[in-house]
N, C-alpha and C positions, 0 to 999 in steps of 0.2 A: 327763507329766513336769512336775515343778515350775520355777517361777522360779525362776533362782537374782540375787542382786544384782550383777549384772554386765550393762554393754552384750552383744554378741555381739561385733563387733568386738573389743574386751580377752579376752573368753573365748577366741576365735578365734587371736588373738595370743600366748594363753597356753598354751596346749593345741601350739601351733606351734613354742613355746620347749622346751615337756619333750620333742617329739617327737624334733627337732634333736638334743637334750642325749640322746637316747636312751632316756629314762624312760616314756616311750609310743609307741604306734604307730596308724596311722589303719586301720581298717578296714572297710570294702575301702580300700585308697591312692590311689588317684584318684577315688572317691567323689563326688557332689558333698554326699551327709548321710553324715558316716562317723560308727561309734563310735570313740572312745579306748580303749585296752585297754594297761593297764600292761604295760610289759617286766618281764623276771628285775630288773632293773635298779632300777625303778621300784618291783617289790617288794619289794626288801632294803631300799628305803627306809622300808614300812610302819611296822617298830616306833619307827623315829623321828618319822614323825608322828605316831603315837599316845600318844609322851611328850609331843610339843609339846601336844596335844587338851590329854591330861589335865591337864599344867601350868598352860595355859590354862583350864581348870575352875575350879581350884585358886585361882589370882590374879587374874584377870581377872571372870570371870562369878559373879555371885552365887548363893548355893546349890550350887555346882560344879556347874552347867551351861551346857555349849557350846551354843550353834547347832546345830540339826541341819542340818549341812549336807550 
């Protein structure tokens, strides 16, 4: 798995917020290494962040390209 630019704590914290908000779920739920796995929820989100991606392409990164993140 790669690094991502994030403490673990904040990644932790954040992964905590979509779960809460219902946009992901942990699994297994008590876990002490769970994965993330998007809800229905989290994926009707999809096409919007893929316009954000691309926009960000677009005006932001040179060449229109993102970070692989």
């Amino acid at each position: 798995m790669a690094r991502l630019p994030i403490s673990r704590a904040a990644l932790s914290s954040r992964l905590g917020m979509m779960a809460e908000a219902g946009l992901m779920r942990r699994d297994p739920p008590e876990a002490k290494r769970a994965q993330y796995v998007l809800t229905d929820a989290g994926q009707a989100l999809k096409p919007t962040f893929d316009a954000m991606k691309n926009w960000s392409g677009r005006h932001l990164f040179e060449g229109n390209e993102t970070p692989d993140w």
